[in-house]
N, C-alpha and C positions, 0 to 999 in steps of 0.2 A: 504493500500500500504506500511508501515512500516516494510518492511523484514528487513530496518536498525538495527531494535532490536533485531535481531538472538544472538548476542553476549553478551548482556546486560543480556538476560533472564539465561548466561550458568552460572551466577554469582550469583546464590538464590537457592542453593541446600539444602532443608532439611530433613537430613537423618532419619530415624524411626529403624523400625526392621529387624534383620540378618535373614537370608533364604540360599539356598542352593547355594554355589557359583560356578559363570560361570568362568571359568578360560580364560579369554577375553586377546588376545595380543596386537589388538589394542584397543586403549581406547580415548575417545572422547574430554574428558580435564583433564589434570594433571595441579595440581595446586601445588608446589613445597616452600615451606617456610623455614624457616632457624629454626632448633628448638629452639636454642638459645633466640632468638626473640618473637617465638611463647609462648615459656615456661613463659618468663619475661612477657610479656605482660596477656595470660589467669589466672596465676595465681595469680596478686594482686589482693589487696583487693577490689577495685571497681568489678573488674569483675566478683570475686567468690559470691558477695552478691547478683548479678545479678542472680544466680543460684539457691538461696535459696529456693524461690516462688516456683519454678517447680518442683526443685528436692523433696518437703518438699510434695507437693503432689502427688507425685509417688511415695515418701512412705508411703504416707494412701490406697494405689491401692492392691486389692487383690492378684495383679501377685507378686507381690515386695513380700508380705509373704509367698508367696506359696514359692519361690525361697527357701526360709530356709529350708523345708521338702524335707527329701533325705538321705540317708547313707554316712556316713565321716568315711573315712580311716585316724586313728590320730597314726602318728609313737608313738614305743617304748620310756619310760622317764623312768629319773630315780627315782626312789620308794623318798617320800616325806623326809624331813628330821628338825630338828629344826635351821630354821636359826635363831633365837631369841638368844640362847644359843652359837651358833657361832660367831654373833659378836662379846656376851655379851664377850666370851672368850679373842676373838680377843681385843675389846676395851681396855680390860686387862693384853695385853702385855704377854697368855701365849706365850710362844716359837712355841708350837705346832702350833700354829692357826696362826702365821705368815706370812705365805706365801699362807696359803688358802682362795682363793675365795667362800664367804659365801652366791653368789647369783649363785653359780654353781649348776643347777638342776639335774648335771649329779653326782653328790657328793658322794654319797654311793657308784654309782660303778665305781668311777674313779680310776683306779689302781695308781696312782700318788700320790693320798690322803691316809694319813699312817690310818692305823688300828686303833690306839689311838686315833684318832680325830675323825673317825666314830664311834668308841663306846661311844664319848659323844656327838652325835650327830646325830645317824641314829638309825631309830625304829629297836627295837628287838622284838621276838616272841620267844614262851617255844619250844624247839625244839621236846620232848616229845608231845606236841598237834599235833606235824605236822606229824613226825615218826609212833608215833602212839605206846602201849607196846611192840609187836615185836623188838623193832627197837631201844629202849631207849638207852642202850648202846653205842650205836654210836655218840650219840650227845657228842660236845665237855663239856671242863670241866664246863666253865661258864652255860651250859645248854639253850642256847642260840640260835637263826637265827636270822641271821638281813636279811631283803629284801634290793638288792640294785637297781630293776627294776621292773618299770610296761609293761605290754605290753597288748595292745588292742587287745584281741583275736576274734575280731566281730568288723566290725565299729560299729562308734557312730551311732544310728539311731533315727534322729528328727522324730516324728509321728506325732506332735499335735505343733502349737504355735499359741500362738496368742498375736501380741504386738503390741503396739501405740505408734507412734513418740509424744514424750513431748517436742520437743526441738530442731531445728535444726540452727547451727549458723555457721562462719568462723571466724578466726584470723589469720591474716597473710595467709600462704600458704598452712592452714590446714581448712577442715570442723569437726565438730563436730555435732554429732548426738544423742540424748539419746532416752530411749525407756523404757517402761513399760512394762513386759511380764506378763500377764496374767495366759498365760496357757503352760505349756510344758510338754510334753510327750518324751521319748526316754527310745531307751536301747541299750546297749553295755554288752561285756562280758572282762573282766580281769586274768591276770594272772601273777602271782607276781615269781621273781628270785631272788634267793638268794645271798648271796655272797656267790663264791667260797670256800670248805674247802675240804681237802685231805681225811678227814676220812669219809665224809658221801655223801650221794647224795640224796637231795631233790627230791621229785617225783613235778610232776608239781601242782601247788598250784593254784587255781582260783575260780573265780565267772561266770557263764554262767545265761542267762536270767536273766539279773540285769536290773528292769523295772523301771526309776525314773519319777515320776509324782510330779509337781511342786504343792507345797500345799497354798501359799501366793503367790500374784504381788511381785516383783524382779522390780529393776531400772537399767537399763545398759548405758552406754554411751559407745560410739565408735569413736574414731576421727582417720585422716588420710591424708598425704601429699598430695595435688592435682600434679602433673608432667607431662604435657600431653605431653612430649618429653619423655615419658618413654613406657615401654610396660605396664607399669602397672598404670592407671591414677591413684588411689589409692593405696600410699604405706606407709611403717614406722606407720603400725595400732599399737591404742593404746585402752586399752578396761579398763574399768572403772565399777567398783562394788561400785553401791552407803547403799548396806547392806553387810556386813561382809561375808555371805556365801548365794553361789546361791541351795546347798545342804543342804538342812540340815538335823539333826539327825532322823527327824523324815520321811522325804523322803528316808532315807538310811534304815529305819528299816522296811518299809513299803517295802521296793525296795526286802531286803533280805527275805521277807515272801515269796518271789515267786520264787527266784534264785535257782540256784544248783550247790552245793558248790563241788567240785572236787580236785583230791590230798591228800585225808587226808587217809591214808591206816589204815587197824587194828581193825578198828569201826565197830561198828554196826548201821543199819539204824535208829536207835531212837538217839542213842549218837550222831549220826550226826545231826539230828534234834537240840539235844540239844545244840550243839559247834556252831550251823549256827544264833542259837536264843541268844545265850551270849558271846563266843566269836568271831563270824564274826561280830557283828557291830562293835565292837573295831577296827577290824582291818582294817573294812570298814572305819570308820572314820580317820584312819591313812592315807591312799591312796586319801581320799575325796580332795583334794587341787586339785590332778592329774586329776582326774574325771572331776572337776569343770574347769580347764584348758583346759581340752579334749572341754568339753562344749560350754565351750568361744570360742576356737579358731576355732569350727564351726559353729557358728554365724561372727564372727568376718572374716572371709574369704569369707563366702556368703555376708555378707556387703559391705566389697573391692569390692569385681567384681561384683556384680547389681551396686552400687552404680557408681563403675569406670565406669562402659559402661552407662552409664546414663550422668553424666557427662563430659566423654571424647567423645560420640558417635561414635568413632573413633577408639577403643581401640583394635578393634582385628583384625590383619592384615589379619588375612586367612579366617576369615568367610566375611569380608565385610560390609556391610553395606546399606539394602535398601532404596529405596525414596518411599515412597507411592504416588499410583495416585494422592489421591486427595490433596496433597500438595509438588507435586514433583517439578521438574524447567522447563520438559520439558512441562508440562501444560499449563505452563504458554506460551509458545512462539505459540502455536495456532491463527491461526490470529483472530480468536472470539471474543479470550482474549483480545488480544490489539487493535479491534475496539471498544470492549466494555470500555475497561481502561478508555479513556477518557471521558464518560459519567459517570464513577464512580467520578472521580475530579471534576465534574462539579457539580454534587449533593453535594460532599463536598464544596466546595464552596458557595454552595449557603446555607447551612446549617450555614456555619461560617459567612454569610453575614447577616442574618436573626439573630443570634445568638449575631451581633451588636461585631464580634470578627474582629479584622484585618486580610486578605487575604496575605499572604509571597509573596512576586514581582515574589519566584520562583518557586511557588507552578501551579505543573504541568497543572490547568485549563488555566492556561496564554499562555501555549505554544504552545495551538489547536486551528484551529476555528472548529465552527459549525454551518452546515449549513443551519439548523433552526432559527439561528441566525445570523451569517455572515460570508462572503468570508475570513475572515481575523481574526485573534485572537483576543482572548478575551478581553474586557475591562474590568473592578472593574463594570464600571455604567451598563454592559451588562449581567452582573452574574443573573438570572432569579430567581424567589422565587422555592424554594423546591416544590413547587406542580408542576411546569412546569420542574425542572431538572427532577423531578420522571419520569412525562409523556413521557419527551425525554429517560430518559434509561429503562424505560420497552416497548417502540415503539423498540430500537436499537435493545434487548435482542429477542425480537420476530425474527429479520428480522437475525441474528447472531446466532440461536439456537446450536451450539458447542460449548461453553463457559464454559469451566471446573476448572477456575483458582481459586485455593482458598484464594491465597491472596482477590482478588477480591470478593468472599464470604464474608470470615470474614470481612473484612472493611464497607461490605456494614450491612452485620449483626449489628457491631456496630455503623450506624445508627441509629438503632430503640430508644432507650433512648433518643436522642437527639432529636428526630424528636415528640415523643411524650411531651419532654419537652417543645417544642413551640406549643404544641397543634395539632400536625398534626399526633397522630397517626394513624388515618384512611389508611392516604398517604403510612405508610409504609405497615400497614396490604396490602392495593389494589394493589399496584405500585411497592414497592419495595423487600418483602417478596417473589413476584413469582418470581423474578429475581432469590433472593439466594434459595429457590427450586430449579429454574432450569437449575441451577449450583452443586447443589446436586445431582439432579437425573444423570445428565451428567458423573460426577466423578462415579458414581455407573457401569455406562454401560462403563467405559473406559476398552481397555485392554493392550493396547500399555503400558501405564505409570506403569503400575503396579510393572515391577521389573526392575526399573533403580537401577543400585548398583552405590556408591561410596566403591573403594577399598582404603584403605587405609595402609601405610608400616609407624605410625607413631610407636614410640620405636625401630626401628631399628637399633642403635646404633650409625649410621650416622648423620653429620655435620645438614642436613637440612629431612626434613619428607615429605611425600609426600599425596595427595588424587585425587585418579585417578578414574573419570565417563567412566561409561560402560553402554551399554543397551544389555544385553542378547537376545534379540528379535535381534539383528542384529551383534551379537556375533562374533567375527573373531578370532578363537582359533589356527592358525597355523600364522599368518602375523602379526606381530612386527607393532607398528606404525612409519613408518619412519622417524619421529620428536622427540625421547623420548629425544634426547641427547640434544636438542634446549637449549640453555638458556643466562639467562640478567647478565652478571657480577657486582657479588656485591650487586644482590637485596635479597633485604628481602623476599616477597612474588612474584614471576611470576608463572604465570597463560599460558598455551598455549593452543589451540585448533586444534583439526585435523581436517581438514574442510574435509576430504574425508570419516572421521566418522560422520561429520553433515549433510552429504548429505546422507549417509544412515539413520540415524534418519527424516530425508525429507521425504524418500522415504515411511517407514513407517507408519508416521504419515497422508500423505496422502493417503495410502490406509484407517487408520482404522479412516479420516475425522477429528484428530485434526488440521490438518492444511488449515482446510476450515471454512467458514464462514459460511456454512450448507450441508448437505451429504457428502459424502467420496466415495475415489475410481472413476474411469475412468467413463468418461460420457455416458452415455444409451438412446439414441435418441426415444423421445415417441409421435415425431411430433412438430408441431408448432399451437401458441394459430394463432388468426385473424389480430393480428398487426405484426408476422414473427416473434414475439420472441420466441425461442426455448422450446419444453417443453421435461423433461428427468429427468433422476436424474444421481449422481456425484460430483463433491467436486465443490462447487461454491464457487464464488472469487467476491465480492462485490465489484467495485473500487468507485465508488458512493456512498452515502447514502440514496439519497432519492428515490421515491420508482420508478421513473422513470428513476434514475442514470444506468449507465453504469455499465452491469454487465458480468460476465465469466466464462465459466466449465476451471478449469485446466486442459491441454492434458498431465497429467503426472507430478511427483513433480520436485520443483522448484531446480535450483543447482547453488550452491554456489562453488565460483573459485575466484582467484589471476588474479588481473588485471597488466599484466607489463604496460602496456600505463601509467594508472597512479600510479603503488606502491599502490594501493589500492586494492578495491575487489570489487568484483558485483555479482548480482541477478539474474538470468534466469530462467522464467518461461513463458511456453509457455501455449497458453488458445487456447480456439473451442468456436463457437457460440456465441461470444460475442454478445449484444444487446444492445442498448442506444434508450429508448422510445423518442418518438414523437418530442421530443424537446432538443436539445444539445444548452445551454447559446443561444438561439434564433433561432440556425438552426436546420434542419433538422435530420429526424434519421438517427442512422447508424448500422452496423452489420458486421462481420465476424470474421474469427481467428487471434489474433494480439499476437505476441510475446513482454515480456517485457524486456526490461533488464536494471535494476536499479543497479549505482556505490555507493562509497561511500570511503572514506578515515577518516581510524581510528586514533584518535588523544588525545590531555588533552585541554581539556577548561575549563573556568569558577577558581573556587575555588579546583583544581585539581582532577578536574571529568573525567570521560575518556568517551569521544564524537565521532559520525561518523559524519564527516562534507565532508563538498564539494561533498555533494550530485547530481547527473546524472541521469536520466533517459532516457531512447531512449527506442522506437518502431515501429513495421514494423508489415504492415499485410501479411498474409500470402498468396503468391497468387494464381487468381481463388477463393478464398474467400470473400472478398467484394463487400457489398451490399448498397443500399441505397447510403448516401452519404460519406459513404466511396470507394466508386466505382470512379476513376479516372473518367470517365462519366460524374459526378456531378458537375450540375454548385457548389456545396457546398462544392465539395473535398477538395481547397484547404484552405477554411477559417476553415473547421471543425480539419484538421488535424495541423496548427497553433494553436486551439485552445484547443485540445488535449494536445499538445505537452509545453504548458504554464500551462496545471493545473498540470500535472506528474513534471513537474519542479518545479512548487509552493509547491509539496508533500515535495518532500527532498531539496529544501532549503537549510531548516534551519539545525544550527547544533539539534542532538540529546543529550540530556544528558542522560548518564546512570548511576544511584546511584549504587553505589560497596558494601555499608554495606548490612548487612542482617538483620533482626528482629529474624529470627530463623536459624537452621543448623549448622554444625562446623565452620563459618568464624561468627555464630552471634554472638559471644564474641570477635569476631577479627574488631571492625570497622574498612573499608578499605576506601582509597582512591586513583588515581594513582600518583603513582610515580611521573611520568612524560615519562620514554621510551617505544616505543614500539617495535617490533617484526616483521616483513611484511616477507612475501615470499609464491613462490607456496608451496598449500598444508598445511600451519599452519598460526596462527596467535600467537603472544605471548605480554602480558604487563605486565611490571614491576608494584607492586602494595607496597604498605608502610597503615601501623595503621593512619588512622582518627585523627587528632589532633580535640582535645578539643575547 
């Protein structure tokens, strides 16, 4: 009966991989933060450390090296030059070198830099090699060309890497990454320009099919700004050569045994042979810095961006951002889920009780009963040995067979160590193993969850960022949500909801049976067993536990709406068939179609947790439907529907807490908790939320 937790579940989005995006106008929940806030907070250093572990194994992942193999378009540079000599000059107070910047790359063909300082400073070449006999005369008097440009006439093309992270660490508001390359294969093609002279005219001068094959491991580091108020989560890269040269002479000379040297007029094909064998390494190794930069800086930009969309999850406004089924949010709100949830606390419980460890006052088995146990919640003395919580949640998991939550997987998963540590492995292999199977198998047959996107606008140059849920399955690509403008003055993080986008995800989910406790879609009438209760199939609604409790096909999904009576909101869902065996709390059975409708009012309790308290529920049967003793008729009518009307009150109660942090997804490095204000009216819901104190 907990449709309270609609809200709680919109708050555990864990985003995965980009796909094709829906251009969605309304959108289900925009969560709106202030970048400022956001930036200060994700990028200290507690937080970035928290990164390490995951990011450090996504760089040992096959996909992460594939990403480097691909052709790089590297702009035009300027042809190498000795800065050594430059400073050396500069240090020395000539006149010349005074006013020249000696890490200027663009140096040789800066028209601003006088001719005297490039000729003690930029590579020359016999202008006769290049010319060729025809042509000698023209060369000026020095006999001379200096190149003052390189240009990439072919991208760079990665073919081959293969490299191993040695090292991944943060300081301050930077990561650092090193890596071992192994293996690298590429080829590019070159072509070098001259400096401008009146009397002659260079033919074009280059290298084509220049194939480098790495002959030694190479060390590289890569480090880089984390900004995730930026477009770019990783920026201000800085790339790190822990050997002197990633080319070397003998990769350059092996590289020219296969090139084909162009621009050299005059020759003949042996003499070129011989000019490509003696003097093109020279000149190769001249340009070799530029090459080696080309290099880097396409490593070094495949780096930034896997590595940014890894750590920022968020990074790219236009493509978006998928949830996968099996660890998406809306998963989790399935009621399956959350009848099953509290049978998962209650195995943990009794694992820590067994375990001889203290039980937390607020740890979620305290806030349930069970009614294998009792009418009323939990005590410490009532917490049951691990072998009996098993028996009660793979009993629940049978009778609940939609249960796709993975939160609920993994945690139960990590059971098993524990359970075998006190000697119960049996327990898990029999009991609790087929549970997370068949929770696995579930997530495999979903198709609803498969493309929830979160879009996200964060780098958009704006005060605050934004990440906006969508379900493409119920897609509204011409109607605006009429709430985007909604918002908390002053807060850091709000959060708003369209509830007339949660009623279409409703709708959904109970066609494709996440929102059932077992089958899906409208009820199919196949008769009745010998006691009158229905037989059919369709989205069943468990309101009971146990196996004679009171149960119901949903007549359609359930909808959620703004309540003006109280400033709050409520539950509507109407059911068919309902049945309650042989015996209700001592009376008689009952039967027919009963509408529910459950209140609630959204609020902060506790340690600034954000609760639906002042819990409502009312119902009415449908009439001409009632049977049994729910039939006015019955001398039982009126004690049964009293005592109806006391357990659906006993349900909500209490208030609900909802935990706001996440373990994973883009808010799981933002611990949250509320604020304190909230948002009410028809149509949305909005709370102001603030970072988790310590």
């Amino acid at each position: 009966m907990k449709w309270l937790l609609l809200f709680s579940i919109l708050l555990s989005a864990r985003p995965t991989s980009a796909q094709e995006t829906c251009a969605c106008k309304a959108q289900l929940m925009r969560i709106q933060i202030d970048s400022a806030y956001l930036n200060q907070t994700v990028t200290s250093q507690d937080k970035l450390n928290k990164i390490i572990a995951p990011l450090s194994s996504y760089m040992h992942t096959d996909d992460f090296k594939q990403k480097f193999l691909g052709d790089y378009k590297i702009k035009s540079m300027g042809f190498p030059f000795s800065r050594a000599v430059c400073q050396e000059e500069k240090d020395q107070g000539d006149p010349k070198f005074k006013n020249v910047d000696c890490d200027n790359w663009m140096l040789c063909a800066d028209e601003a830099v006088a001719l005297e300082v490039k000729k003690e400073v930029c590579s020359t070449l016999p202008c006769a090699l290049i010319v060729g006999s025809a042509r000698m005369g023209q060369c000026p008097s020095e006999g001379r060309a200096m190149p003052s440009m390189l240009h990439f006439t072919e991208p760079v093309g990665l073919k081959k890497i293969e490299l191993t992270p040695s090292g991944l660490t943060s300081q301050g508001n930077r990561i650092r990454a090193c890596f071992t390359i192994s293996q690298l294969e590429a080829s590019l093609g070159v072509g070098i320009e001259f400096l401008k002279d009146p009397a002659i005219k260079y033919d074009d001068l280059g290298l084509s099919n220049f194939n480098l094959k790495l002959d030694t491991a190479r060390e590289v580091c890569m480090s880089g700004k984390v900004d995730l108020a930026s477009k770019e989560p990783i920026s201000d890269l800085s790339i790190e050569k822990t050997s002197e040269n990633i080319i070397s002479d003998a990769m350059i000379n092996q590289a020219l045994s296969g090139a084909k040297l162009r621009g050299l007029s005059g020759y003949s094909e042996a003499t070129l042979n011989i000019i490509k064998l003696t003097a093109a390494p020279a000149l190769a190794r001249h340009f070799r810095p530029s090459i080696e930069r080309a290099l880097l800086d396409a490593l070094g930009n495949t780096f930034k961006t896997q590595v940014g969309k890894f750590v920022g999850t968020l990074t790219n406004a236009d493509a978006g951002t998928f949830v996968s089924n099996s660890d998406g949010l809306l998963s989790e709100l399935g009621v399956a889920n959350i009848s099953l949830r509290k049978y998962v606390s209650l195995l943990e419980c009794s694992i820590l009780k067994a375990e001889g460890k203290i039980v937390p006052d607020e740890h979620p088995c305290f806030s349930d009963y069970f009614p294998q146990i009792s009418g009323k919640p939990l005590k410490f003395k009532q917490i049951p040995h691990p072998v009996k919580a098993a028996q009660y949640l793979q009993e629940i998991s049978r009778r609940y067979d939609q249960a796709t939550s993975e939160v609920l997987r993994s945690q139960l998963a990590g059971f098993a160590d524990r359970l075998t540590s006190l000697g119960l492995s049996t327990v898990y292999g029999a009991q609790v193993k087929p549970v997370v199977d068949g929770i696995k198998g579930n997530q495999l047959k979903s198709s609803l969850l498969k493309n929830i996107q979160l879009l996200s606008d964060f780098g958009n140059g704006s005060s605050s960022t934004g990440i906006n849920l969508m379900v493409p399955e119920t897609c509204d690509t011409t109607n605006p949500s009429p709430h985007m403008d909604k918002s908390l003055p002053n807060c850091p993080i709000q959060a708003y909801i369209d509830l007339n986008e949660v009623n279409k995800v409703l709708a959904a989910m109970y066609a494709s049976g996440q929102l059932c406790h077992s089958g899906k879609g409208d009820f199919v009438s196949q008769g009745r067993n010998r006691d009158g209760s229905p037989i059919g199939t369709g989205c069943q609604f468990i309101v009971e536990e146990d196996d004679k409790g009171l149960r119901c096909f949903l007549n359609g999904p359930p909808k959620l709406s703004f309540d003006r009576s109280t400033n709050g909101y409520k539950v509507d869902f109407k059911t068919k068939e309902c049945f309650r065996g042989s015996v209700i709390l001592g009376q008689g059975k009952i039967a027919g179609d009963i509408n529910f409708e459950l209140g609630f009012t959204p609020g902060i309790c506790g340690r600034g947790e954000f609760c639906l308290q002042n819990g409502t529920a009312d119902w009415n049967v449908v009439p001409g439907t009632a049977r049994y003793a729910l039939s006015e008729r019955s001398w039982f009518n009126g004690i049964v529907r009293k005592t109806i009307d006391k357990k659906l009150n006993g349900l909500v109660s209490q208030s609900i807490r909802i935990p706001l942090s996440t373990e994973t997804g883009p808010l799981s490095l933002v611990p949250l908790e509320a604020e304190g204000r909230v948002d009410v009216g028809p149509g949305y819901f909005g709370a102001c939320l603030k970072l988790q104190k310590k």
